[in-house]
Phi, psi and omega in degrees: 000155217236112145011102195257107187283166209209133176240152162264151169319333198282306135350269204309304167327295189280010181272311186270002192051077172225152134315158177261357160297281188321343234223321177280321190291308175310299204298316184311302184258024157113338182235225154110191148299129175301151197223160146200182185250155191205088191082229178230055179242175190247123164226148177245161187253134192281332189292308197297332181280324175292322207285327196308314174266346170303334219256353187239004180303163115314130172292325191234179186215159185240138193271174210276144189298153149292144186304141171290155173259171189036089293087108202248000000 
């Protein structure tokens, strides 16, 4: 059975290069990495943060225009 790793916000923050504000401000309006409580503290599941930032990747990237040519 495969380990379940479990983060506090503050965690969970420096996992995602997030602020622990910014990570409260997602859960306040709804959105973010799914979260729960445990008393009154905020936990994160590290399987809920990795799907979280795959769902926010960009699917495609777009490349940098190329330099015009003969242009002086």
């Amino acid at each position: 059975m495969a380990q379940i790793v479990c983060f506090l916000r503050q965690q969970a923050a420096e996992y995602l290069g997030l602020s622990e504000n910014t990570l409260a401000q997602f859960a306040s309006q709804g959105g973010g990495p799914v979260y729960f409580r445990v008393g009154r503290r905020v936990m994160y599941r590290q399987q809920d943060l990795d799907a979280w930032l795959a769902s926010r990747r960009p699917t495609g990237c777009r490349s940098k225009p190329s330099a015009s040519k003969g242009v002086a």
